[in-house]
C-alpha positions in Angstrom: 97.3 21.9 -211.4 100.9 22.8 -211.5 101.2 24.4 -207.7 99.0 21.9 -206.3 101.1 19.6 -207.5 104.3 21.1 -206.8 102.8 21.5 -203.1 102.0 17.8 -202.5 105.4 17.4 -204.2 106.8 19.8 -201.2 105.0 18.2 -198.6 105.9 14.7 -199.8 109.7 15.4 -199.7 109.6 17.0 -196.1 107.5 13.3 -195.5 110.1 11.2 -196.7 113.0 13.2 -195.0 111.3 13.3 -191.7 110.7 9.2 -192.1 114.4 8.0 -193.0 115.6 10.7 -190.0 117.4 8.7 -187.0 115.0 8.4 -184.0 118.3 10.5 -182.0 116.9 13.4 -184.4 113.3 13.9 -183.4 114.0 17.6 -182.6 114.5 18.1 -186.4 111.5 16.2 -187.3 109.8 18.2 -185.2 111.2 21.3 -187.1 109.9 19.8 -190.7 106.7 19.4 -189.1 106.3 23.4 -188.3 107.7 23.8 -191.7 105.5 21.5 -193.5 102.4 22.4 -191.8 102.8 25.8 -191.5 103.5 26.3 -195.4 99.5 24.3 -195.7 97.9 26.2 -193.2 98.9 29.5 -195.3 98.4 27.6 -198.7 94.8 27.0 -197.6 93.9 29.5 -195.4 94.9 32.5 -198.0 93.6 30.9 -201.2 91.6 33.7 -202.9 88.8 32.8 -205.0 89.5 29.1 -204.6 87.3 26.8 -203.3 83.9 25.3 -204.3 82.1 27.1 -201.4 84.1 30.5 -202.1 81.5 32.9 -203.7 78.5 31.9 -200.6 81.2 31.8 -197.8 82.5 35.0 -198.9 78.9 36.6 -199.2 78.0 34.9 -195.3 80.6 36.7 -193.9 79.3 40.6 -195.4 75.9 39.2 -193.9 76.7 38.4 -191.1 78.6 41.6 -190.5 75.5 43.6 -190.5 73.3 41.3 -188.3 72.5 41.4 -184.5 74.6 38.8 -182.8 72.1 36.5 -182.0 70.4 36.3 -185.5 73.9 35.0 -186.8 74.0 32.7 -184.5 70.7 30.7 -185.9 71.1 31.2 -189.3 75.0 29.9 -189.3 76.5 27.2 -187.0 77.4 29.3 -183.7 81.0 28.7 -183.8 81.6 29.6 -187.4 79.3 32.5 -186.9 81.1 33.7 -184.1 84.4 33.5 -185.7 82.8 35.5 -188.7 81.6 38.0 -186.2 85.0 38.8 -184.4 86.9 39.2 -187.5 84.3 41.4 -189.1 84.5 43.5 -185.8 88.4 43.4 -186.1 88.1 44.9 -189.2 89.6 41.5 -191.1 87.5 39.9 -194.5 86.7 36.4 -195.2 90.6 35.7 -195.6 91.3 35.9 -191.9 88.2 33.3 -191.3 90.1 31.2 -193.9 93.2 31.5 -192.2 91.5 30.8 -188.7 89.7 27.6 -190.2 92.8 26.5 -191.7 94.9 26.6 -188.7 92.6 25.1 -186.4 92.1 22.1 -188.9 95.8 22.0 -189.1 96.2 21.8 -185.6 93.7 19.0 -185.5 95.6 16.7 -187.9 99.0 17.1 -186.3 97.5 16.4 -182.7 95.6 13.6 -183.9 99.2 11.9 -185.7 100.6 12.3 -182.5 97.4 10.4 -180.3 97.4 7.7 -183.3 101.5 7.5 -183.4 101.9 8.4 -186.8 104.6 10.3 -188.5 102.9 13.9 -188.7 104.8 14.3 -191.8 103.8 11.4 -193.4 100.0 11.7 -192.0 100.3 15.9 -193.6 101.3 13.9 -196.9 98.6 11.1 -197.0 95.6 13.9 -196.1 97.0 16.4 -198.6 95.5 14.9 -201.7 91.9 14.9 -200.2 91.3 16.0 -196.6 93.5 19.0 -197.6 93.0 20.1 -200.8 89.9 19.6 -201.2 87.8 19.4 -198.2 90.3 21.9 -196.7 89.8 24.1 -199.6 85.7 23.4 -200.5 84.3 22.9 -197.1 85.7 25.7 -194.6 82.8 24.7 -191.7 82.7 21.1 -192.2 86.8 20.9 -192.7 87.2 22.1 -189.2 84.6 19.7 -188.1 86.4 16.9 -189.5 89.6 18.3 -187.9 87.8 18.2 -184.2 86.5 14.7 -184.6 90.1 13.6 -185.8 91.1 14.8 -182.5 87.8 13.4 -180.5 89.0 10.1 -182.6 92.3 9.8 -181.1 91.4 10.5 -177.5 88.9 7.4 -178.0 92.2 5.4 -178.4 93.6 6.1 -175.0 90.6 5.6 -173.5 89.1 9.2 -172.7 85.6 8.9 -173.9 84.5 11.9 -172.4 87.1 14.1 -174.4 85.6 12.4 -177.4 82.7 13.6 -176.8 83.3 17.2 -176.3 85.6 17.5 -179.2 82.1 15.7 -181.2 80.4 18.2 -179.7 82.3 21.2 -180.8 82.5 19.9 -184.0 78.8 20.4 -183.8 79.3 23.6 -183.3 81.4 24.2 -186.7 78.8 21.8 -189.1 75.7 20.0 -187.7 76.1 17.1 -189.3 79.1 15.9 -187.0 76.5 14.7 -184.8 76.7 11.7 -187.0 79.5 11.1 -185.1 78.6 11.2 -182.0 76.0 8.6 -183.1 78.4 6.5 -184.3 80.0 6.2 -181.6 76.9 6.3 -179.0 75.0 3.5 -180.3 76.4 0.5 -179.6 73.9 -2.0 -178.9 70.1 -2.9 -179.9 68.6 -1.1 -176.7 70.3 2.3 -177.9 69.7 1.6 -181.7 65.6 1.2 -180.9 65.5 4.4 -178.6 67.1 6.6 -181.4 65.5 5.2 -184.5 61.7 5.1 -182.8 61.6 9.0 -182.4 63.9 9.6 -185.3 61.0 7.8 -186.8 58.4 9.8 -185.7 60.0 13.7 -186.3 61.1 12.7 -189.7 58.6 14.1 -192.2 58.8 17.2 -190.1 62.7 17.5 -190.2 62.5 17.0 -193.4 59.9 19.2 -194.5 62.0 22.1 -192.1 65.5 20.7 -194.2 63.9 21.0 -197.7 62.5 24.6 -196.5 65.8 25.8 -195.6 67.9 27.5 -198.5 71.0 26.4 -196.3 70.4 23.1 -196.3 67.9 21.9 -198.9 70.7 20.6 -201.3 71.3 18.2 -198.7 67.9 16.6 -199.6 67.0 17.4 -203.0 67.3 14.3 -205.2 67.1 16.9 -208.1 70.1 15.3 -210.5 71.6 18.4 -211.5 72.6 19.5 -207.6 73.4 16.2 -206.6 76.9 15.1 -205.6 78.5 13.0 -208.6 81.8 12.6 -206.7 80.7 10.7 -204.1 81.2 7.3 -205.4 84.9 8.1 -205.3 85.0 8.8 -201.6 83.2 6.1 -201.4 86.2 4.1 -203.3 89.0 5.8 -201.7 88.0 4.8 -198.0 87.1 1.0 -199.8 90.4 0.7 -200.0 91.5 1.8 -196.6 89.2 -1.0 -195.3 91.0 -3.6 -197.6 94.1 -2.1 -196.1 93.1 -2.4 -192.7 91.6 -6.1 -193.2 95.2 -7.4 -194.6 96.7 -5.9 -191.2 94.0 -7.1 -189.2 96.6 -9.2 -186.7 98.3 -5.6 -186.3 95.0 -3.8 -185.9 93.7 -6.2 -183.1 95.9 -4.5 -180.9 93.9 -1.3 -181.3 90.2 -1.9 -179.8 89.2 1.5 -179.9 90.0 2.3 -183.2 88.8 -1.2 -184.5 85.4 -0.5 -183.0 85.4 2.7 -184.6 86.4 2.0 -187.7 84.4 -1.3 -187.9 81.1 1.0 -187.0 82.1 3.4 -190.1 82.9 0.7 -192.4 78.4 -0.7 -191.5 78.3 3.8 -191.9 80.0 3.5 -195.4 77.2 0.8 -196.8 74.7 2.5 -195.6 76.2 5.8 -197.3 76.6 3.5 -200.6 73.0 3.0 -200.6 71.7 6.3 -199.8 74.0 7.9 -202.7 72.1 6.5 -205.0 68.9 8.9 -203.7 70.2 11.2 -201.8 74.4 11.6 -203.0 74.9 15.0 -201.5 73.5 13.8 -198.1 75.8 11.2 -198.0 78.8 12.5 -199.6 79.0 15.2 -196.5 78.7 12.2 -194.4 81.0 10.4 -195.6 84.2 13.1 -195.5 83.4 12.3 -191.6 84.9 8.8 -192.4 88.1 10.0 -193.8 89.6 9.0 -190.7 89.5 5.3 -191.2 91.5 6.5 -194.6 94.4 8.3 -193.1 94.6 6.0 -190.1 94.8 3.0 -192.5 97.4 4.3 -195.1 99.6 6.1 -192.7 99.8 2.6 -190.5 100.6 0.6 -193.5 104.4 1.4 -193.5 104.4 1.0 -189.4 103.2 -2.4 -189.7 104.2 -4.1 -192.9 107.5 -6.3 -192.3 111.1 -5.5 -192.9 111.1 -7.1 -196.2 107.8 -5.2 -197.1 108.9 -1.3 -195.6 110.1 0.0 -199.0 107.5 -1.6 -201.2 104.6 -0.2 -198.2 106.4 3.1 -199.0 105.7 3.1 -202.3 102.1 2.1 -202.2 101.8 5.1 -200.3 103.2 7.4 -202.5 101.9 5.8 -205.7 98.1 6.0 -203.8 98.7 10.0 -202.9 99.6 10.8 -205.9 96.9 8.5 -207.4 93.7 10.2 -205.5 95.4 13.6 -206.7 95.6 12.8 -210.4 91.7 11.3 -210.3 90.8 14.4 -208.6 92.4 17.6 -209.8 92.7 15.4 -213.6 88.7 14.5 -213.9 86.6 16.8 -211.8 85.1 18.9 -213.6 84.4 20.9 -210.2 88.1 21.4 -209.7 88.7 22.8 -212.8 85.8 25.0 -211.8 86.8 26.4 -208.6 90.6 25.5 -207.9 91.9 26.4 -211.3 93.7 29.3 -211.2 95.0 29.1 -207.8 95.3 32.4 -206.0 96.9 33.6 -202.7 95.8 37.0 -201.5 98.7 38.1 -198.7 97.1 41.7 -197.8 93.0 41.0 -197.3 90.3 41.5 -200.3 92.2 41.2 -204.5 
């Protein structure tokens, strides 16, 4: 636990530095925000043998190595396969791919603090805790997905619905299940509701028969107790929060339509999610890291909203929270001490 800890530590300081700079000095903020997220993007993209998805990642990539092109491109999402592909051909191991993922999520997260006018530093320091360290480091695909629909996310709040949409769509492209998403987003009245639940409806027993037949994606559906998802409760918990956070800034948030519709939609998402979890947890756990955004958005806002008398103590909650989520995590997950403990950094491919 000691390096992750010593990270978030690392990435907290560069946070709070970046935060008390003068607003004359942006071209050094801008500096500790290469620094900071360049230091993650290595510290998750060259773990070696970290990571609850590790050991099958690890064994995709040799697969796919040795299979025609189009045949990798069904059995794996097409952009993830594809990235596989052209390292394996370049001669690179699953490390590269790693590095690849990691950078393109990284890139993700500071674009999207920049669309949502958040400190990048302080939005690198909120997500470290969760979006980084663990869906970063456990869920390569779906990390990047999540990155991508940060970024569709933040378009939606200057308006530009279309670049929502394709940024939703490549996200696709990396996990299917961001078409959730999309989803969310697209249905926005009764009319639209009816025409995606009636033949939703009707192909269900077949999708689900063709999902429980699938090796890939069976645990997704298996209410089988011992492959469920038993930390879903507290993602459940942590974005909870971020909706009480939201509701005691509401008279700041009413200036933000689009992200009020959006997060308003994946609040109605999250109790749906609650009562799902308690049949189907993994389902809905995946889901859920989708609505990580209302999490980030609402924590790294609180110190740009609360009141002069309020900034320090709304600093504080911030940092007390990170390190809160990190404790709970990396101190009670019996997962993490599975597959993050030791952690290991391979700098020259395969150890």
């Amino acid at each position: 636990m000691i390096v992750y800890l010593a990270m978030l530590t690392f990435i907290c300081v560069l946070a709070m530095g970046s935060l008390f700079l003068p607003k004359r000095l942006g071209g050094v903020r801008g500096m500790i925000s290469l620094i900071g997220y360049t230091v993650m993007c290595l510290f998750i993209g060259l773990r070696d043998h970290v990571g609850g998805d590790w050991a099958p990642y690890n064994e995709l990539f040799s697969t796919i190595g040795h299979l025609p092109f189009i045949v990798v491109l069904i059995i794996v999402e097409p952009l993830y396969g594809l990235c596989n592909r052209l390292v394996y051909m370049a001669g690179g191991d699953i490390h590269l791919v790693n590095l690849i993922c990691a950078t393109i999520f990284l890139v993700c997260l500071y674009n999207f603090s920049r669309l949502v006018d958040i400190d990048s530093n302080v939005l690198l320091f909120i997500s470290a805790p969760y979006l980084l360290f663990v869906v970063g480091m456990g869920y390569t695909r779906q990390s990047v997905a999540v990155g991508l629909i940060l970024n569709g996310i933040g378009n939606l709040r200057h308006g530009r619905e279309k670049t929502f949409y394709l940024f939703a769509f490549l996200a696709t492209l990396f996990h299917y299940s961001a078409i959730v998403l999309i989803l969310l987003w697209w249905v926005n009245s009764f009319k639209r509701a009816a025409a995606l639940a009636v033949p939703l409806a009707l192909v269900s027993p077949v999708l689900y028969s063709m999902i429980l037949a699938s090796s890939k994606y069976s645990l997704y559906v298996n209410n089988d107790p011992a492959i469920q998802s038993h930390g879903v409760w507290f993602r459940i918990l942590i974005i909870l929060v971020a909706l009480f956070v939201v509701f005691a800034q509401k008279l700041q948030w009413a200036k933000e339509s689009q992200l009020r519709k959006m997060i308003i939609r994946g609040a109605i998402t999250l109790g749906l999610m609650a009562v799902l979890s308690l049949f189907l947890s993994t389902l809905a756990d995946r889901i859920c890291l989708y609505l990580f955004f209302i999490y980030i958005l609402a924590v790294g806002s609180v110190i740009r909203y609360a009141r002069l008398p309020f900034k320090y103590l709304s600093l504080y909650f911030v940092i007390c929270l990170s390190y809160g989520v990190f404790f709970i995590w990396f101190g009670l997950s019996n997962f993490a001490t599975a597959a993050w403990f030791p952690y290991g950094m391979s700098l020259y491919g395969n150890s």
